[in-house]
C-alpha positions, -999 to +999 in steps of 0.1 A: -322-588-214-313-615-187-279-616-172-266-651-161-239-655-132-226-688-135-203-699-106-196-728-098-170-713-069-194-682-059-189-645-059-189-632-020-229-621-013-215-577-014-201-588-054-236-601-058-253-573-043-229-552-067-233-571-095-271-570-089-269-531-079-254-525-117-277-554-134-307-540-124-300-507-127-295-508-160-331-527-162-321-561-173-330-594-151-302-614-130-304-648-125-281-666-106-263-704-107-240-713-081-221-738-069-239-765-099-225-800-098-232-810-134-231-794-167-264-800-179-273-773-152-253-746-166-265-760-201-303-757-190-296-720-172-282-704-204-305-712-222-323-682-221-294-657-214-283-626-232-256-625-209-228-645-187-206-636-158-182-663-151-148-668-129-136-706-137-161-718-153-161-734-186-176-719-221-171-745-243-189-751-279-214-768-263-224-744-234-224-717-268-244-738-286-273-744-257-269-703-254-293-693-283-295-658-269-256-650-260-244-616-267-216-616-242-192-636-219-173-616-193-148-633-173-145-622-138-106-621-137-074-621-159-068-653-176-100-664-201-082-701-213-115-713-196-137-701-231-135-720-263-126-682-282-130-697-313-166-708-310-174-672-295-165-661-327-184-680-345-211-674-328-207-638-325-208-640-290-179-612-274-160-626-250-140-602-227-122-606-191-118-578-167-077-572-165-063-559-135-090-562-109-072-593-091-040-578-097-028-564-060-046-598-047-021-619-068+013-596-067+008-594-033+004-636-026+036-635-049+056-614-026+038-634+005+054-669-012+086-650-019+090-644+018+078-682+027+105-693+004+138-674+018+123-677+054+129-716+044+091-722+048+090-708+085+104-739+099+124-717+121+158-720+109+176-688+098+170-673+063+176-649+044+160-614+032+145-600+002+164-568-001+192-559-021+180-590-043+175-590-080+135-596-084+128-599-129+091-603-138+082-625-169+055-604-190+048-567-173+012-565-176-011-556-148+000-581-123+034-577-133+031-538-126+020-546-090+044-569-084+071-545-093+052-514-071+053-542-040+082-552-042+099-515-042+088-517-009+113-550-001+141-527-018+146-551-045+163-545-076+136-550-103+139-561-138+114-569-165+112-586-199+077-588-220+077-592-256+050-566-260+056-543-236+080-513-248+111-509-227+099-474-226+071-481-208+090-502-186+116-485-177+096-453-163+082-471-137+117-473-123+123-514-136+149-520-159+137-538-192+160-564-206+163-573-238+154-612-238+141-638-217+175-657-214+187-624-200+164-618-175+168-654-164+209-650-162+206-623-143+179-627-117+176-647-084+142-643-080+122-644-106+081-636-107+061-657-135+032-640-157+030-649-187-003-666-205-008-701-217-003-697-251+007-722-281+046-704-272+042-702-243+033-742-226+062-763-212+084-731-221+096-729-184+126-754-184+158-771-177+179-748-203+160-719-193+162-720-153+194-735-150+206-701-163+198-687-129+222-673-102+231-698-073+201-696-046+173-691-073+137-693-070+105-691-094+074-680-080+046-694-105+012-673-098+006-677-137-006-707-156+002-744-148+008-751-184+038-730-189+059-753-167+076-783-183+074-805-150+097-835-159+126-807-165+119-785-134+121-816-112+152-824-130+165-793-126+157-794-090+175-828-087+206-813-099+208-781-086+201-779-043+200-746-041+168-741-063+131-732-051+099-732-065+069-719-050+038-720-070+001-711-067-008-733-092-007-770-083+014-795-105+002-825-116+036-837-100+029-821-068+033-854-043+067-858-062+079-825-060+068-825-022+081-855-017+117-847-032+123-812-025+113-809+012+116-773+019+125-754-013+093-759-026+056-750-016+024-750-034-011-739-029-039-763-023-060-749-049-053-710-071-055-684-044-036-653-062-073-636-067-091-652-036-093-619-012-127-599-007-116-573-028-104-591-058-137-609-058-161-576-058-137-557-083-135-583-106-179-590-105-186-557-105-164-552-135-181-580-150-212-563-146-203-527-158-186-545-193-217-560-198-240-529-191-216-510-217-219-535-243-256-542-244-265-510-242-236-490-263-214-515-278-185-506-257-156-536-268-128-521-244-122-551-234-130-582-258-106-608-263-116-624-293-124-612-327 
């Protein structure tokens, strides 16, 4: 069996050594592609593989196509909008990602740009502080968990509304669930975005929806760039001075939004929430101990198609 890491933005050499550690251990081959310029190189390299570990990287029909051998695509981290899930399937390839090994890394940049935000981007005029303020997460899954545990820490009230998460669930953790997204909007300052890009979910971020924030709002994005409708958010922005937006997640507006709203709003060069060492070796080594699982017993735990 020969295992395939295909990274075009590499795994840190101790991931590799883990992922090789676990690989080869098991007794199957590891071959390695990094930092490839063109497609046809990840065409030509899977070729031959029963097996892929990605991070960004895209899976599309055609890469499944050229994969004669695929059993299995694991991506290394949360989000898997990067694989065509539908081809996967019918190609009976799994497809699977490995949920909550990037998730201190990104609640904790989350927090980090909540701080930038009310410190007024550290341009050394006075601010204002984190505790006592009302902090709701959009979708409580892994991440959202974490940014809830760090942000006890800032004394924050916490809040939380997902769809699919019971309130039970949420509420022993010391949150307190609310019963619909409008509300968690209406009643938050601060609020943390999670959720996935979905068919609901793109462009669902908007005018009606943030306006309905308290005076001195901000939405940290460390999600998916499709969920925000830009045009409205700038409009918003436009009409309300007292709004921020910090993102991790570039806009395609970003000069625009820079240029308009000096100082209430800051964005990443490029998606940071799971670039730390020890996002990076959690999340390979995962990759590599899913794969090991299903080749050898069939262990689905974590497959995200059908």
């Amino acid at each position: 069996m020969k295992v395939l890491v295909a990274t075009e933005k590499p795994f840190a050499k101790v991931a590799i050594d883990g992922i090789k550690s676990v690989i080869e251990g098991a007794g199957f081959e590891l071959a390695l592609l990094e930092k490839y310029t063109e497609k046809k190189q990840l065409l030509d390299a899977v070729a031959d593989a029963d097996a892929i570990i990605i991070r960004s990287d895209i899976v599309d029909a055609e890469v499944l196509d050229a994969a004669k051998n695929l059993k299995i695509v694991v991506r290394a981290g949360a989000g898997y909008d990067n694989v065509d899930l539908a081809a996967a399937t019918a190609k009976n390839v799994c497809v699977m990602n490995t949920p909550g090994q990037n998730a201190n890394a990104v609640a904790e940049l989350a927090l980090g740009l909540m701080v930038y935000g009310v410190r007024n981007l550290y341009n050394g005029t006075s601010g204002t502080e984190l505790m006592g303020k009302k902090l709701g997460i959009h979708a409580y899954g892994n991440v959202g968990r974490n940014v809830a545990r760090v942000a006890k820490g800032f004394g924050m009230e916490i809040y939380a509304f997902d769809a699919f998460c019971p309130a039970e669930v949420i509420e022993k953790d010391g949150v307190k669930a609310l019963s619909s997204v409008e509300e968690l909007y209406s009643t938050c300052q601060f609020v943390s975005l999670h959720i996935p890009a979905t068919a609901e979910t793109k462009n669902s971020i908007n005018y009606e929806l943030l306006n309905k924030m308290p005076k001195g709002a901000m939405l940290i994005n460390t999600a998916r760039k499709e969920v925000i409708n830009e045009p409205e958010v700038i409009k918003l922005m436009e009409d309300r001075a007292d709004f921020r937006y910090m993102t991790d997640i570039m806009p395609a507006a970003n000069a625009e939004f820079a240029e308009k709203f000096a100082g209430r709003y800051f964005s990443t060069p490029k998606k940071m929430g799971a670039q730390t060492a020890e996002a990076n070796i959690n999340a390979g080594i995962a990759a590599a101990n899913q794969i090991v699982g299903f080749l050898k017993d069939g262990i689905e735990k974590f497959r995200v198609n059908k």
